[in-house]
Structures are given as C-alpha cells and as structure tokens.
C-alpha atoms as an extended CHARMM CRD file, in Angstrom:
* protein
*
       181  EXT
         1         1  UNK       CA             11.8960000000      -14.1500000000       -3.2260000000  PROA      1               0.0000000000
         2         2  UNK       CA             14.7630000000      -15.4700000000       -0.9370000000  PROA      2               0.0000000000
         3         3  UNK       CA             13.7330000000      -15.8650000000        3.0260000000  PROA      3               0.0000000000
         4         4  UNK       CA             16.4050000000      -13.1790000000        3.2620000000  PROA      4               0.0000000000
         5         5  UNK       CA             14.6780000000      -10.7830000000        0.7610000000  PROA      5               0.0000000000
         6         6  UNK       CA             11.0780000000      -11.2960000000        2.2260000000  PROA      6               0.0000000000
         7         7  UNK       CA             12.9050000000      -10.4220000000        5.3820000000  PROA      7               0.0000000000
         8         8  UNK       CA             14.5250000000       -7.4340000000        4.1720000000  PROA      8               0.0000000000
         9         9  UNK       CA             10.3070000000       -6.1260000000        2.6730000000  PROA      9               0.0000000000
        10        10  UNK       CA              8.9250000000       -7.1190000000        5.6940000000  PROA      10              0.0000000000
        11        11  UNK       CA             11.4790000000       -4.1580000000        7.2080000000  PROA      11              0.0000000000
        12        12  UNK       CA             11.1180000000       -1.9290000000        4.3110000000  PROA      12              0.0000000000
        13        13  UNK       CA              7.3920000000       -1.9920000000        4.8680000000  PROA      13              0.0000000000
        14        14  UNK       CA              7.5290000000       -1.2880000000        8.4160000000  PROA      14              0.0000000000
        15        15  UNK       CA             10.1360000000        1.3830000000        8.2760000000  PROA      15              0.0000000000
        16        16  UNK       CA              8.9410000000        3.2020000000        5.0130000000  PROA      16              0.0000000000
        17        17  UNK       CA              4.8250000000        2.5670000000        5.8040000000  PROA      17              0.0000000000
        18        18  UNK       CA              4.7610000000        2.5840000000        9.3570000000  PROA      18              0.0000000000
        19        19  UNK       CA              7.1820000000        3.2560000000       11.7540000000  PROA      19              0.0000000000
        20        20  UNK       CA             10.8780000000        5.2470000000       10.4250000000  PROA      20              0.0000000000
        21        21  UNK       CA             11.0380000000        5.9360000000       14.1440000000  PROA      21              0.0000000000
        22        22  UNK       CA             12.6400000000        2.6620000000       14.9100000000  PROA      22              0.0000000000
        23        23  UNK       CA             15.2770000000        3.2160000000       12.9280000000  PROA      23              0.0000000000
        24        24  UNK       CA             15.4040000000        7.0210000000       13.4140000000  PROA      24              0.0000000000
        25        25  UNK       CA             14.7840000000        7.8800000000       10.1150000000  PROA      25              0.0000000000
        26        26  UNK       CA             12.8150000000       10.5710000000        8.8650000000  PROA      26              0.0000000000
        27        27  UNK       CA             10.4590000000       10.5410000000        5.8100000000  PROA      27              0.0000000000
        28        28  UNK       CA              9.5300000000       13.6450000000        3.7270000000  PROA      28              0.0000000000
        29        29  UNK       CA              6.2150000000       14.5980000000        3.0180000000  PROA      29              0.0000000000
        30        30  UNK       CA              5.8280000000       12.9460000000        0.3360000000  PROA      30              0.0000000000
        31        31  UNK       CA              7.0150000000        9.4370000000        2.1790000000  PROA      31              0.0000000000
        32        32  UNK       CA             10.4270000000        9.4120000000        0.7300000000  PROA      32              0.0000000000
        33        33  UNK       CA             13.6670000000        8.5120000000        3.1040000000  PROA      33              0.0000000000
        34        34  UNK       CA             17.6210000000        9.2450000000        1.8150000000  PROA      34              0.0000000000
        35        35  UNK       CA             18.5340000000        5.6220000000        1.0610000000  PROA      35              0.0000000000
        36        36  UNK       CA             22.0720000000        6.4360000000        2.4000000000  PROA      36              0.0000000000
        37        37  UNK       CA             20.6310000000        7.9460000000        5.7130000000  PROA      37              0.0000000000
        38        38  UNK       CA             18.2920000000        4.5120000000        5.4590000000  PROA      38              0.0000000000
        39        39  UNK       CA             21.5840000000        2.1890000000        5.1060000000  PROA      39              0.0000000000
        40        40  UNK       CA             23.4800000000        3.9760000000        7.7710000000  PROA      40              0.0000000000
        41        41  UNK       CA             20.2210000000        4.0010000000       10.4540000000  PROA      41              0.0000000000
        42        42  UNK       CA             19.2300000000        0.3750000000        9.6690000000  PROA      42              0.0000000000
        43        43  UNK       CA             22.8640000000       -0.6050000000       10.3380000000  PROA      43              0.0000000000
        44        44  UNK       CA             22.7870000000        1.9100000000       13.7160000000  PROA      44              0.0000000000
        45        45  UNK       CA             20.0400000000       -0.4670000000       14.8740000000  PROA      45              0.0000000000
        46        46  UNK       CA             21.6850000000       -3.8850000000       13.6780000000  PROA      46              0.0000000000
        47        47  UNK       CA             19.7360000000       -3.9490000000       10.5280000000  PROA      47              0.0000000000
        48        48  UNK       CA             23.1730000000       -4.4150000000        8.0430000000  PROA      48              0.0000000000
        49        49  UNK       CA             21.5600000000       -3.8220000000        4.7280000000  PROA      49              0.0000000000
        50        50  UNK       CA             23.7330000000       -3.3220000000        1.2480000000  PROA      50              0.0000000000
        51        51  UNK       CA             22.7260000000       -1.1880000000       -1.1560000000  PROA      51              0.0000000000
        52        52  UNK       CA             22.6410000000       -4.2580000000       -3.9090000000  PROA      52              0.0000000000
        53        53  UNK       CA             20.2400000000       -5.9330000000       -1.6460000000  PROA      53              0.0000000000
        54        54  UNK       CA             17.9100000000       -2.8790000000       -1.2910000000  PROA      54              0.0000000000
        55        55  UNK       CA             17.7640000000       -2.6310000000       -5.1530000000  PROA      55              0.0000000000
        56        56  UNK       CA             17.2650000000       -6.2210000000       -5.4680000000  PROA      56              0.0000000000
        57        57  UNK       CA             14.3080000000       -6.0520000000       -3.4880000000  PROA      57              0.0000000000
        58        58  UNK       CA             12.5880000000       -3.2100000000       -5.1330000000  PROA      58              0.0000000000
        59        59  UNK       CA             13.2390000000       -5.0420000000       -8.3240000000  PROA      59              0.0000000000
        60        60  UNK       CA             11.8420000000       -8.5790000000       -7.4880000000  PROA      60              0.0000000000
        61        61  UNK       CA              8.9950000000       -7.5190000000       -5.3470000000  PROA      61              0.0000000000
        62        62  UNK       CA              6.0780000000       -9.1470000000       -7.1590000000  PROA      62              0.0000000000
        63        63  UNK       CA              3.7820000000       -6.0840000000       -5.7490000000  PROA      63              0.0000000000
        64        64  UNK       CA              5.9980000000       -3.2420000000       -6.6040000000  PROA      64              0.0000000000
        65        65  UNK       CA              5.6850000000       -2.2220000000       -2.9830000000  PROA      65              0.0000000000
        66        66  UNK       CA              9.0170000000        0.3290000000       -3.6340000000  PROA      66              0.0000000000
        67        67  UNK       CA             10.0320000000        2.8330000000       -5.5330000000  PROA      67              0.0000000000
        68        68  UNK       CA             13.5170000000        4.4100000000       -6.0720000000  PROA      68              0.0000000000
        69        69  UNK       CA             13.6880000000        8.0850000000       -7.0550000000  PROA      69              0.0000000000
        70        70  UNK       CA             14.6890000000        8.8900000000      -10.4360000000  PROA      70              0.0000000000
        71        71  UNK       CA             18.1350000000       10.3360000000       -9.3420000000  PROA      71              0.0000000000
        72        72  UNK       CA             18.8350000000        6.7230000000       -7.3010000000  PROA      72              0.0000000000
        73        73  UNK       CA             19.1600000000        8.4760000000       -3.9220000000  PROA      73              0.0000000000
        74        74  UNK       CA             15.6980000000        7.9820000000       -1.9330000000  PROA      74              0.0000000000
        75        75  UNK       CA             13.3670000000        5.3070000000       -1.8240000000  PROA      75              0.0000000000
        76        76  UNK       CA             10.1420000000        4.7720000000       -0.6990000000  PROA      76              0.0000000000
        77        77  UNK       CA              6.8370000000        2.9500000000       -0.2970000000  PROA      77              0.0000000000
        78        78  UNK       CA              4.3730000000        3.4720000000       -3.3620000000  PROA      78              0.0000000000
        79        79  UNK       CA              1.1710000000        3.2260000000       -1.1400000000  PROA      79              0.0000000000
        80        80  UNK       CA              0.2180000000        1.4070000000        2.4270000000  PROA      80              0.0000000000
        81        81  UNK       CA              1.4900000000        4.3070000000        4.4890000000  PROA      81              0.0000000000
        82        82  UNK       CA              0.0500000000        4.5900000000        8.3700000000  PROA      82              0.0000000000
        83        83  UNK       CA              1.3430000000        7.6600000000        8.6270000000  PROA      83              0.0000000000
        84        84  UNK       CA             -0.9480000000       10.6740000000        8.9150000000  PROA      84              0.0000000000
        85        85  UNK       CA              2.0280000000       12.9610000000        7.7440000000  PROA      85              0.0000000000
        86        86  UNK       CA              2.5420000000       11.0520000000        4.6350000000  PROA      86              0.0000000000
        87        87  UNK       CA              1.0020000000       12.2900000000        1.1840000000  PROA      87              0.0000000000
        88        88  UNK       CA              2.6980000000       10.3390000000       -1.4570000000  PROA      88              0.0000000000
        89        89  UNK       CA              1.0910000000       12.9930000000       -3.4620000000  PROA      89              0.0000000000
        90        90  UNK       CA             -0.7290000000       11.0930000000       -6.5700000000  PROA      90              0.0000000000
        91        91  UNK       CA             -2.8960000000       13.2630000000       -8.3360000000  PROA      91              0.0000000000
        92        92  UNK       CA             -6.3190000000       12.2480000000       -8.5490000000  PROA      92              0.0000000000
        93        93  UNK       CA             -7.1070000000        9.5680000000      -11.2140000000  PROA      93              0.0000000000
        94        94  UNK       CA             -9.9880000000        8.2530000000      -13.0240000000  PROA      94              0.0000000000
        95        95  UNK       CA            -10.6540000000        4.7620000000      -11.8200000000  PROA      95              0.0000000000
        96        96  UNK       CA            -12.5410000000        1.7160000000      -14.2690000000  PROA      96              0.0000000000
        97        97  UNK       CA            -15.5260000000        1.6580000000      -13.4470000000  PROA      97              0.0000000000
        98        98  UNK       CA            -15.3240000000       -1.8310000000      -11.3480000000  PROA      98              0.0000000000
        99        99  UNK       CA            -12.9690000000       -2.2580000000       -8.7300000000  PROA      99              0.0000000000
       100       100  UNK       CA            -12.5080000000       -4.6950000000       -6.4750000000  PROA      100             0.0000000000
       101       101  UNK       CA            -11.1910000000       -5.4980000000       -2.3630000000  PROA      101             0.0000000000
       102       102  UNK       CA            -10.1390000000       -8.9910000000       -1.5190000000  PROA      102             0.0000000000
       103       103  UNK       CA            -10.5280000000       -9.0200000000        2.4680000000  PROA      103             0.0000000000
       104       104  UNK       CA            -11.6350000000      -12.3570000000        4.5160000000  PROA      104             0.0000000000
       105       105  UNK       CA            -15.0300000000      -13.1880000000        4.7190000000  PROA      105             0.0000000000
       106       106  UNK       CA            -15.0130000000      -12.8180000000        8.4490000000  PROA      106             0.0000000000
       107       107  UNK       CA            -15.2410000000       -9.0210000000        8.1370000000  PROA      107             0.0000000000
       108       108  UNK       CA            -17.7360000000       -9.0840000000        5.7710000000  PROA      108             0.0000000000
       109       109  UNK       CA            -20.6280000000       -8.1460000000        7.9430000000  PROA      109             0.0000000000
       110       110  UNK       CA            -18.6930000000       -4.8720000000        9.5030000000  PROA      110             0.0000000000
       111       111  UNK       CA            -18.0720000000       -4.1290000000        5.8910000000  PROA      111             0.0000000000
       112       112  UNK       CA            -21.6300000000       -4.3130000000        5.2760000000  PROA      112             0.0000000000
       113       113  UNK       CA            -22.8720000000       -2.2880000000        7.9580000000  PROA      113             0.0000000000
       114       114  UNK       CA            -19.6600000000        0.1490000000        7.4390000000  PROA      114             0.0000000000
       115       115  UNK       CA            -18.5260000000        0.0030000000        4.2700000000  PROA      115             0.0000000000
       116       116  UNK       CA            -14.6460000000        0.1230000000        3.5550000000  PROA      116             0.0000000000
       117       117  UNK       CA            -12.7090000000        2.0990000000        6.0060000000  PROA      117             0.0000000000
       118       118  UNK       CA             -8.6480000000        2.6800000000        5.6310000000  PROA      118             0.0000000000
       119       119  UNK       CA             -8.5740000000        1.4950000000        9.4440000000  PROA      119             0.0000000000
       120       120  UNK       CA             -4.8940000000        1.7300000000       10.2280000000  PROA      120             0.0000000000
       121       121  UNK       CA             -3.6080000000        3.0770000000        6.7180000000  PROA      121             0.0000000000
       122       122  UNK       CA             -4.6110000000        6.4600000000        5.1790000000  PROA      122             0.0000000000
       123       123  UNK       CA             -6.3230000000        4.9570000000        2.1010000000  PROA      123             0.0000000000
       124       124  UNK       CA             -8.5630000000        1.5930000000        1.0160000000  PROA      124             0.0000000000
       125       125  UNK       CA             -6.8860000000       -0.1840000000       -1.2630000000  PROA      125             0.0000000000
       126       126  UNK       CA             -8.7090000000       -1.5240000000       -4.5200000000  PROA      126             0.0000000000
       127       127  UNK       CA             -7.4250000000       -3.4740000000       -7.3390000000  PROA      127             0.0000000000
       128       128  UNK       CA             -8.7380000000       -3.3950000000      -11.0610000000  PROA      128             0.0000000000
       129       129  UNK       CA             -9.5450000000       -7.2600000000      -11.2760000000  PROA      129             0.0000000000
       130       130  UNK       CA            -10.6720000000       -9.8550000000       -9.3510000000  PROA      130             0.0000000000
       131       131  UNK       CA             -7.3310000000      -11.9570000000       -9.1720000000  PROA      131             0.0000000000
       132       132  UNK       CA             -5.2180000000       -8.8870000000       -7.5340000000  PROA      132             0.0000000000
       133       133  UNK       CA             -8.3430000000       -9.2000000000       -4.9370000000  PROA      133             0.0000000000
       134       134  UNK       CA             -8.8990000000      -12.4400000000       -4.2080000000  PROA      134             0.0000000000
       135       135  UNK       CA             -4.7270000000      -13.0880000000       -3.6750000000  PROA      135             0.0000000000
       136       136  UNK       CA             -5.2150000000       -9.7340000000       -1.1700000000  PROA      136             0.0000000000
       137       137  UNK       CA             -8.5020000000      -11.4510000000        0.8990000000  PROA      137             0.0000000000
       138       138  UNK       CA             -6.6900000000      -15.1200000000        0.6730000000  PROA      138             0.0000000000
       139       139  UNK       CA             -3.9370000000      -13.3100000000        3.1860000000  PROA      139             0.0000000000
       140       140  UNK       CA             -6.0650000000      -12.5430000000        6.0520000000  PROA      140             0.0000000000
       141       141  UNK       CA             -8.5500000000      -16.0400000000        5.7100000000  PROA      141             0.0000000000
       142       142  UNK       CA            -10.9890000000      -17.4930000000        3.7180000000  PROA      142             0.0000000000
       143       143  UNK       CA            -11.1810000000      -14.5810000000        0.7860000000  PROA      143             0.0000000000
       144       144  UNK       CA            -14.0870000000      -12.6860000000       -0.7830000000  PROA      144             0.0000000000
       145       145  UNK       CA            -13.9470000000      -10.3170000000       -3.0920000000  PROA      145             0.0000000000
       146       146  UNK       CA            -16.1210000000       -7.3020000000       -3.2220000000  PROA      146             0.0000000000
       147       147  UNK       CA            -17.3240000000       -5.6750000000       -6.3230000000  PROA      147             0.0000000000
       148       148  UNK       CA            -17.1130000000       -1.7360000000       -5.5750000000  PROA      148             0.0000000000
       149       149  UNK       CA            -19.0230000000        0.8710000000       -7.9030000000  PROA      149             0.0000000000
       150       150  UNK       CA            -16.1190000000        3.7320000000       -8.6410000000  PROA      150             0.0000000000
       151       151  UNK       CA            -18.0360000000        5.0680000000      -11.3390000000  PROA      151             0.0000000000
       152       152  UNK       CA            -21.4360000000        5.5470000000       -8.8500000000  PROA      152             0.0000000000
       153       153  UNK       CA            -18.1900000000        6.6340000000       -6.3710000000  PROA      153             0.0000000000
       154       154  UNK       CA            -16.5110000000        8.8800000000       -8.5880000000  PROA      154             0.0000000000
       155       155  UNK       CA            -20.3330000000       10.3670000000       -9.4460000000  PROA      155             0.0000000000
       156       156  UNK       CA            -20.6080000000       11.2600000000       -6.1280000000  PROA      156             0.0000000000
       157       157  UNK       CA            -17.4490000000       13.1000000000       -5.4180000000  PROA      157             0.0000000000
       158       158  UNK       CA            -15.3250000000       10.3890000000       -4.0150000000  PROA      158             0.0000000000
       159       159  UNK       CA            -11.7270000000       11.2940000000       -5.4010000000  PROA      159             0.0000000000
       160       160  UNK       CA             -9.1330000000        8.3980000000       -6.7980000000  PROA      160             0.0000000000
       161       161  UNK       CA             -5.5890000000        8.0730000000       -6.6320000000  PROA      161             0.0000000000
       162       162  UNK       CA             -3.6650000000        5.1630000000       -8.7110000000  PROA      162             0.0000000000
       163       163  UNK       CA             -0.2900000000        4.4410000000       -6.8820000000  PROA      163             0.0000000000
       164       164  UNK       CA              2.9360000000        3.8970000000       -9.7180000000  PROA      164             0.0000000000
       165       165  UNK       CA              2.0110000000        0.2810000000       -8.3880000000  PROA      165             0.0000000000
       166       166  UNK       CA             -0.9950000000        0.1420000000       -9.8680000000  PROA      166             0.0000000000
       167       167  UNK       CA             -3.1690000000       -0.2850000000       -6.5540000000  PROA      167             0.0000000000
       168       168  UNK       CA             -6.2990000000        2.0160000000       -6.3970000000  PROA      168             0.0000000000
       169       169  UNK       CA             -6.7160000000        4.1840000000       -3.3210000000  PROA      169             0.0000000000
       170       170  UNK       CA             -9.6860000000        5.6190000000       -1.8200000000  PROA      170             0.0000000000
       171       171  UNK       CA            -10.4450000000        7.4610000000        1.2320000000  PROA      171             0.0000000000
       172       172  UNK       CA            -13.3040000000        4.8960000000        1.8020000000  PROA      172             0.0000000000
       173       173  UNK       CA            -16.1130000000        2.6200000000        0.3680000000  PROA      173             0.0000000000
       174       174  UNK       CA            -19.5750000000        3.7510000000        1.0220000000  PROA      174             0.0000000000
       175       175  UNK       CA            -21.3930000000        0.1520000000        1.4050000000  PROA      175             0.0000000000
       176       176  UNK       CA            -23.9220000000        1.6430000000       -1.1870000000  PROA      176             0.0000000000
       177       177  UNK       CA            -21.5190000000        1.5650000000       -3.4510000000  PROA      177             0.0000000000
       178       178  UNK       CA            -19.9410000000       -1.9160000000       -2.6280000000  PROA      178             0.0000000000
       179       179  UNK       CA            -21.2890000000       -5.2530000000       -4.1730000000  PROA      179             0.0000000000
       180       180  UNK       CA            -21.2560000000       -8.1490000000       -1.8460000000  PROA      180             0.0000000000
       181       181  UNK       CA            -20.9880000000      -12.0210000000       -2.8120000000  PROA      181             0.0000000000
C-alpha cells in the first residue's frame, strides 16, 4: 500500500475499532458506520476522504481489516473492536484444532502465568497457521508463536467466532490450553 493508503487504515482502524467519537460518528451494534455519514464526519474534522479511496483501501488491505455491506452503503471493521458496545455478531464457529498467537517474547511470562487475555479489544485473536502468527508477534518485537489447544478449548466450553477475515476470536486463552516455545 501507498503511504497515503496506510494512512487512510491507520484512521479506519481507529475510527471503526476504537474511537467513532473523534469523528462523531456512530456505529451500530453490530460495528457498522453509514459510509456517507463516515465521508461527511471525517471531512467535518479535516479528514477529506473520497469514496474511491475508501474502496481502494478495503480492497488492497493485505489483512482484510474492512468490510463493505452488501448494499455498498456501510462499512466496517471485521474484528479488533475496543468497543464494549460492539458485537460484530459472528456466530460461533468450529475452530482447527491448532491455533496459533504471534505476540513478542517479552510478554511471554504474563502469558504464562495468565494465559491470553483480549486486554484492550473484546476478543484474542488467533490465526490458523504459524506464518499469520509469527508476522502478528514480529509487530510488537522479537516474535513467538504460541501453539493454543482449541479442540481441549472448544471441549471445555470455550466458544469460537471466525471473523469474514479469517482471524479466530476467543474470549481468552486458558494457559492450560496454550503451548509455549
């Protein structure tokens, strides 16, 4: 992606995940804002955003971080969301039974004693291989990817969602259930 177009996801993310407030904006339940109402606020707060340039970065974004509703008039985040009003509503999914968390190793011993905790977001996010994972912990230091059990999880009564983008979510990671390097 262009500088300009990682600019333009870097606002997407914060608006759409984290903070519509800025902008006044307000999401639905369901995390979805009126991409005119989106336009017209980001522009309100000297954001000038086209609507070519919002569909170019929901198309290019290697993570397939947006989603555009079938009718073309909202958009929205498909997972990441802060926001304890937010329910992107997935229905619950059957996960492989391996998943993995890339994260740095610095935080490995909290993980340990904790296990995986959505800190700031609503859900953990797991990917289905190791590659997904490691790119994920190589973002916030040296990485190391964790092995997590979602069949032992999903034995237990731990409940999966799969967002459109293909990221696993999780209310959390027992460490029982997590394998560490």
């Amino acid at each position: 992606m262009t500088d300009n177009l990682v600019q333009t996801s870097k606002f997407l993310s914060l608006i759409l995940r984290h903070a519509p407030e800025k902008i006044g904006l307000v999401l639905d339940p369901h995390g979805w804002a009126d991409i005119g109402q989106l336009l017209a606020q980001s522009a309100r707060h000297g954001r000038h955003l086209s609507r070519e340039q919002l569909e170019d970065v929901v198309a290019r974004d290697s993570k397939t971080r947006y989603a555009i509703s079938a009718d073309g008039t909202r958009i929205r985040a498909n997972q990441g969301h802060s926001l304890a009003a937010v329910d992107i509503g997935l229905p619950p999914a059957t996960p492989p039974a391996m998943l993995y968390h890339g994260t740095a190793s610095r935080f490995v011993d909290a993980i340990r004693a904790a296990g995986l905790l959505p800190g700031s977001r609503n859900h953990v996010h797991l990917s289905a291989n190791r590659e997904t994972a490691m790119a994920v912990g190589a973002r916030h230091g040296k990485p190391v990817v964790l092995t997590v059990d979602a069949a032992a999880m999903q034995a237990q009564g731990h409940v999966f969602h799969v967002a459109d983008n293909g990221v696993w979510l999780a209310a959390a990671v027992p460490a029982g259930c997590i394998g560490f390097p």
